[in-house]
Backbone bond lengths (Angstrom), bond angles and torsions (degrees), N, CA, C in turn:
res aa  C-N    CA-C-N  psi(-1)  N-CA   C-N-CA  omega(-1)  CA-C   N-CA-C  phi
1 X - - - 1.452 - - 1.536 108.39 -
2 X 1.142 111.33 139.95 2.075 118.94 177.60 1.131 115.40 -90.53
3 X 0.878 105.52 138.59 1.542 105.08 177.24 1.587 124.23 -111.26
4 X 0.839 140.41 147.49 1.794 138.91 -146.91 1.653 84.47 -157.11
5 X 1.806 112.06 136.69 1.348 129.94 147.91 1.305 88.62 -94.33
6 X 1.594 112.45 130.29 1.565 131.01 142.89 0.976 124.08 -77.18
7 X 1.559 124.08 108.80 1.884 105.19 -177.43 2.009 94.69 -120.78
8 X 1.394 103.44 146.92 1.441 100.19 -176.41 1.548 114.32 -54.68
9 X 1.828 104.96 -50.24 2.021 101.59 -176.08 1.552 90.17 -137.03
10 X 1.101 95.57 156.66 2.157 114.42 -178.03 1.503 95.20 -62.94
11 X 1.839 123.61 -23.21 1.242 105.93 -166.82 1.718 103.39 -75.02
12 X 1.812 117.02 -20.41 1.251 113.99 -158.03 1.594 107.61 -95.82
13 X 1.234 129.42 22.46 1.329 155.83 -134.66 1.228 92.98 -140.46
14 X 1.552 144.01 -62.28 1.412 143.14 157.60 1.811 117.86 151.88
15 X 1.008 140.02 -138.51 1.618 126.22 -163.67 1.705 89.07 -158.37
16 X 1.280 107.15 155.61 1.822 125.67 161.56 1.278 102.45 58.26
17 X 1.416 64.62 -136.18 1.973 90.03 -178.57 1.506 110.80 -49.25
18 X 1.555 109.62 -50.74 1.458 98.33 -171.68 1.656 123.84 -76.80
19 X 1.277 119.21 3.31 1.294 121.43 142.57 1.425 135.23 -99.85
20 X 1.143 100.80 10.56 1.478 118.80 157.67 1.759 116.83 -77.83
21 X 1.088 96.31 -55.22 1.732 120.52 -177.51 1.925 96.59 -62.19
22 X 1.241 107.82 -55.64 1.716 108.80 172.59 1.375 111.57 -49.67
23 X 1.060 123.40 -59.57 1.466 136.51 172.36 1.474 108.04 -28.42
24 X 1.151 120.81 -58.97 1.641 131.06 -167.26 1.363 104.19 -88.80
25 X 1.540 119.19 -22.75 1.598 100.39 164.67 1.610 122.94 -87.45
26 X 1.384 108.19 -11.57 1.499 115.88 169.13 1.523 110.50 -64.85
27 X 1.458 110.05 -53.51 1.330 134.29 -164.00 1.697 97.04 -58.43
28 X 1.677 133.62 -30.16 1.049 140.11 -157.09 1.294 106.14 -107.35
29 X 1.460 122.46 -29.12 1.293 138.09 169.03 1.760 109.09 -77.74
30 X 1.234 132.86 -11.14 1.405 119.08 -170.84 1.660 116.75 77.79
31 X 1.497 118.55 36.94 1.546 112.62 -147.30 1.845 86.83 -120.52
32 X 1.166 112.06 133.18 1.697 120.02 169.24 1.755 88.74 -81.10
33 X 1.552 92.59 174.00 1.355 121.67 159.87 1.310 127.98 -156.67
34 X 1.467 114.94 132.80 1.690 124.76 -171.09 1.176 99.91 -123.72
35 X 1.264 110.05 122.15 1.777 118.23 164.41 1.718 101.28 -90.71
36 X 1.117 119.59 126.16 1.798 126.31 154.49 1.288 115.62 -39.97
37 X 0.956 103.92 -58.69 2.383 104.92 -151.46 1.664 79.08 -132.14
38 X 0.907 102.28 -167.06 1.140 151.50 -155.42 1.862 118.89 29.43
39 X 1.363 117.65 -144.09 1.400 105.86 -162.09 1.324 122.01 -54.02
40 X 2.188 103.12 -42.30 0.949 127.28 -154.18 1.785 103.47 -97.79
41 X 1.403 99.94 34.23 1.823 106.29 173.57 1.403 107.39 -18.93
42 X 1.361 104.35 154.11 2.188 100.63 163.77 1.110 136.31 87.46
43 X 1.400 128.06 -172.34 1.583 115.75 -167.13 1.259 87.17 -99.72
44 X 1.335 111.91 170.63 1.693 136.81 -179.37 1.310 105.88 -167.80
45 X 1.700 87.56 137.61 1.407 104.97 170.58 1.682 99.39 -86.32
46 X 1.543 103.13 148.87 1.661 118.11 -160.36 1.318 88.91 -81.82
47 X 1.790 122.57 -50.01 1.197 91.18 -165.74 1.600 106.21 -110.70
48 X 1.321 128.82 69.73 1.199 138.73 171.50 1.764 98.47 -110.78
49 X 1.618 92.42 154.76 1.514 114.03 177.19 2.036 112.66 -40.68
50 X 1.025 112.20 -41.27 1.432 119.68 174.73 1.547 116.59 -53.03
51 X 1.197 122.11 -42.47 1.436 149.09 -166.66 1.770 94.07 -79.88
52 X 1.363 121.69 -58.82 1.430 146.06 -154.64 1.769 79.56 -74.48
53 X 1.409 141.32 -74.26 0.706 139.32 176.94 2.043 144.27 -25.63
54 X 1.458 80.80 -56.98 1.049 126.14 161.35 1.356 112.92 -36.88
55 X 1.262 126.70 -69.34 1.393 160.51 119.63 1.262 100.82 23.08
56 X 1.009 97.23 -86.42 1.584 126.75 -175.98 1.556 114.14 -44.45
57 X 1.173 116.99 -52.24 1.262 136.45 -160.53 1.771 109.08 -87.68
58 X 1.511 109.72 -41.14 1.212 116.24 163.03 1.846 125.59 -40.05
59 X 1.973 100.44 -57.17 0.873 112.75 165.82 1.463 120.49 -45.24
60 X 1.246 114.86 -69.90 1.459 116.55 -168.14 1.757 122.26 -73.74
61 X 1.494 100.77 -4.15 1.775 99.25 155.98 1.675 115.75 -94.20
62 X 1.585 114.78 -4.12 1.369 105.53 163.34 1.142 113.96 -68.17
63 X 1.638 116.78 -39.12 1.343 109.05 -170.71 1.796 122.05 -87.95
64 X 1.422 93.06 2.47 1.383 92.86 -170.73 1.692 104.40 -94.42
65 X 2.002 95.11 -7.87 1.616 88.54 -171.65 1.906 90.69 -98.73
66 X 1.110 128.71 10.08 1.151 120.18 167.39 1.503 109.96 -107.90
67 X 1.201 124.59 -14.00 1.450 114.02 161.38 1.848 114.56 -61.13
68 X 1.785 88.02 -28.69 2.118 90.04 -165.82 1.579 100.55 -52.53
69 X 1.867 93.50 -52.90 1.649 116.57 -169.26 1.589 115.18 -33.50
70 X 1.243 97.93 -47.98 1.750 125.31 -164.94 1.578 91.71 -67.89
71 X 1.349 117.89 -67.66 1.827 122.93 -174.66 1.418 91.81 -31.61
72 X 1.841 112.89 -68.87 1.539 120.45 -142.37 1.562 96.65 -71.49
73 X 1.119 137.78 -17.99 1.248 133.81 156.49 1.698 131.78 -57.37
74 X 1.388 99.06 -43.30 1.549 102.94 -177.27 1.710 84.15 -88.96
75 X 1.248 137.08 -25.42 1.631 109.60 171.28 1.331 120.92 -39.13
76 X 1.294 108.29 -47.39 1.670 138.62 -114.27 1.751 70.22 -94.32
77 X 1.497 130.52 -77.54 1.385 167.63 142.09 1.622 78.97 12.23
78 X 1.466 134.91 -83.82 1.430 137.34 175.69 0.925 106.11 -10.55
79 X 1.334 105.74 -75.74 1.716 127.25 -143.12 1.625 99.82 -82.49
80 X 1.733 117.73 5.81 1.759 92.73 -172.71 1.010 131.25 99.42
81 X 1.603 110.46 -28.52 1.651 118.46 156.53 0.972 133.76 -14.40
82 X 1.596 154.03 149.07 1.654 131.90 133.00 1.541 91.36 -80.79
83 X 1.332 128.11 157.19 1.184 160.73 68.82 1.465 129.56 16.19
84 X 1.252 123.67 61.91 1.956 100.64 171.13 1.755 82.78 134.98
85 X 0.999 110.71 179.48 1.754 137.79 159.56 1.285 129.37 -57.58
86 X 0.972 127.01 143.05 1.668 127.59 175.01 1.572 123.85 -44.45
87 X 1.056 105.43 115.20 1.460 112.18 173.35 1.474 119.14 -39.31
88 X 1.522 114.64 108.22 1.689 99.26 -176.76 1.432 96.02 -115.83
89 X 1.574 128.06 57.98 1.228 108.52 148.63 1.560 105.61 -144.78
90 X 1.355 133.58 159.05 1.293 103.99 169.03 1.837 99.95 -139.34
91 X 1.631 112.09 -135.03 1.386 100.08 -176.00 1.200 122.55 -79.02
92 X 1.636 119.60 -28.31 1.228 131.88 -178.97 1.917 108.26 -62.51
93 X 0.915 104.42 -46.21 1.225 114.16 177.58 1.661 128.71 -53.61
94 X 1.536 93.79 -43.38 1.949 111.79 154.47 0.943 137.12 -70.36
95 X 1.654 108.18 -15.58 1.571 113.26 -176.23 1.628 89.52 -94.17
96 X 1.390 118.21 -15.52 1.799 87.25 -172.63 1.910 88.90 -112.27
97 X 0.910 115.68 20.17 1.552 117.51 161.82 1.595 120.05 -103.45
98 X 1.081 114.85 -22.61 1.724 125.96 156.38 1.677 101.13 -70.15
99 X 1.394 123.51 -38.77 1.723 114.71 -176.90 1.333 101.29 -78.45
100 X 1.146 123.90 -55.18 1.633 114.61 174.10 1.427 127.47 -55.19
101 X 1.527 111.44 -20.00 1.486 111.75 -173.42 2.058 100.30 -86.46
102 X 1.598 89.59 -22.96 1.827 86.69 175.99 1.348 112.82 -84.30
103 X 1.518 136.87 20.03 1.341 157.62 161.25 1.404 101.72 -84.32
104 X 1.125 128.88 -30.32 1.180 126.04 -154.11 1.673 137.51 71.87
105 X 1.454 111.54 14.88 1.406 120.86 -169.32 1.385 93.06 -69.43
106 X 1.423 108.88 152.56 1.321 133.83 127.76 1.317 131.61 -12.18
107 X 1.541 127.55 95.78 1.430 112.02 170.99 1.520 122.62 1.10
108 X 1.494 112.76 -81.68 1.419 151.39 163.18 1.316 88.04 -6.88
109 X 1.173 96.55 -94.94 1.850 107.75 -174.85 1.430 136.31 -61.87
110 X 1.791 94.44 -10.45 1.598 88.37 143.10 1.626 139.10 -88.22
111 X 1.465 102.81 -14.95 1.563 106.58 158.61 1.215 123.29 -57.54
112 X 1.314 110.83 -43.54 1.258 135.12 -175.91 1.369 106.99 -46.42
113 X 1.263 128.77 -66.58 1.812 130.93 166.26 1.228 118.72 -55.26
114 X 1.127 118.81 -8.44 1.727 127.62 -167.19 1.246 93.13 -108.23
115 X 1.818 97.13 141.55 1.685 104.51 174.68 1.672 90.72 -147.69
116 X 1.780 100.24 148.47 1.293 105.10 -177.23 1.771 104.09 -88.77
117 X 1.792 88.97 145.08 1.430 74.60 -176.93 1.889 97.56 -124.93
118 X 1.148 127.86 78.00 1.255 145.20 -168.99 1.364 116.25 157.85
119 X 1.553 97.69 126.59 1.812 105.74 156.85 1.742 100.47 103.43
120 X 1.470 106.38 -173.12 1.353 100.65 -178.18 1.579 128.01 -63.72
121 X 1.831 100.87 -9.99 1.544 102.82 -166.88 1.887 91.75 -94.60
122 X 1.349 130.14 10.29 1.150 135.71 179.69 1.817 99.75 -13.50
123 X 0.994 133.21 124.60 1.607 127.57 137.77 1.980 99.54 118.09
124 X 1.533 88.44 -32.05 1.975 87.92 -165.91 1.154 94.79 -89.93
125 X 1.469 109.24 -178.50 1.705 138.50 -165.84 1.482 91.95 -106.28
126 X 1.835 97.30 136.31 1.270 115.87 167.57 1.354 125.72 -63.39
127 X 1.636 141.19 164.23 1.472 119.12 178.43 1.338 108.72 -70.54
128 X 1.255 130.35 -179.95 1.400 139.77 136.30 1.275 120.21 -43.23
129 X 1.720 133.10 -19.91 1.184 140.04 -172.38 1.591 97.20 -95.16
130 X 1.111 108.44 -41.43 1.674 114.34 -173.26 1.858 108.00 -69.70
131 X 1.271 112.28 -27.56 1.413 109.17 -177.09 1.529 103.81 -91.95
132 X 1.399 107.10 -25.23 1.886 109.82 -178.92 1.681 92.48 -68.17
133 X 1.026 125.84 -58.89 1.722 130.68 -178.76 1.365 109.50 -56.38
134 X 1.403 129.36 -25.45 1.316 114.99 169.24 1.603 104.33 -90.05
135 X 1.057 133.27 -15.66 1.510 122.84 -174.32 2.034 99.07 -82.31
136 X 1.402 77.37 -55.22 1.974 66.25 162.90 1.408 151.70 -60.87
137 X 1.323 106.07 -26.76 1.095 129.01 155.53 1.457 111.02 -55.26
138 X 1.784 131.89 -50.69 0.964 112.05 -173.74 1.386 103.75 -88.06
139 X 1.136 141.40 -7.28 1.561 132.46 -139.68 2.229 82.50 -101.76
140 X 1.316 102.67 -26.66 1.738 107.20 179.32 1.582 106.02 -80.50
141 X 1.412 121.72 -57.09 1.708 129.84 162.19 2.131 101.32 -20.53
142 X 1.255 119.47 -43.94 1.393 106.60 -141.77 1.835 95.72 -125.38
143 X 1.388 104.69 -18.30 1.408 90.59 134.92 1.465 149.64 -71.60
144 X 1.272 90.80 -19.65 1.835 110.57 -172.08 1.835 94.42 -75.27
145 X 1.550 113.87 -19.62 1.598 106.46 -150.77 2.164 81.32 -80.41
C-alpha cells in the first residue's frame, strides 16, 4: 500500500531548509506527496527537482514578503504613521505604577490594580510585560536626563 501526505498548499507544508529536510524524510520513509490548490497541483515526488525547487522558492518569497513589510513600514514611519497597536498606557497610569512599584508589589500585582482607561482594551488590566516595559522605559528616560 502507498502512502501520500496530503497537504492543502506547498505554502502550508513549510519554507527552505525546513522543506528541504521534510523532503528527505518523506523520501526515506517511502511517503508520496499531493498538494490540492495551488501552483504546484498533484502528486510529487519529494525528492525530485520540483520539490528541490519548490524549496527554494518558498524560502525566497518569505523573505521577499518581509523585505515588502520592512519598506511599508519605513514608508508608513515617513509619512507620520505609528507603527504597532494603540498605546495602552499613558502618564496617569505611571505615576500610580511608580507608587505601587515603591510598595514593593509584584509586577503581577501591579497590573492587577491598574486598569486601562483608553482604546479597545478600555476597562482591563495591562500584562505584567506591559508594566515591566513601562517601568523600563522610564527607569532608561531618567537616566538619560
Amino acid at each position: 500500500m502507498a502512502v501520500t501526505l496530503v497537504v492543502h498548499e506547498h505554502k502550508r507544508l513549510g519554507r527552505g531548509l525546513d522543506l528541504a529536510a521534510l523532503a528527505e524524510q518523506l523520501r526515506a520513509a517511502g511517503i508520496g506527496l499531493e498538494f490540492l490548490t495551488g501552483e504546484l497541483q498533484g502528486s510529487h515526488d519529494p525528492s525530485g527537482v520540483v520539490f528541490t525547487v519548490l524549496a527554494a522558492l518558498s524560502g525566497m518569497e518569505r523573505e521577499y514578503i518581509r523585505d515588502r513589510t520592512l519598506e511599508g513600514h519605513e514608508s508608513a514611519r515617513a509619512r507620520g504613521k505609528a507603527i504597532g497597536g494603540a498605546a495602552v498606557t499613558d502618564e496617569n497610569m505611571l505615576s500610580m505604577t511608580l507608587h505601587l512599584r515603591a510598595q514593593d508589589l509584584s509586577l503581577r500585582d501591579v497590573a492587577a490594580r491598574l486598569v486601562i482607561t483608553s482604546g479597545k482594551k478600555k476597562g482591563c488590566h495591562p500584562s505584567a510585560a506591559t508594566v515591566l516595559r513601562m517601568l523600563r522605559d522610564h527607569d532608561q528616560q531618567t537616566a538619560a536626563m
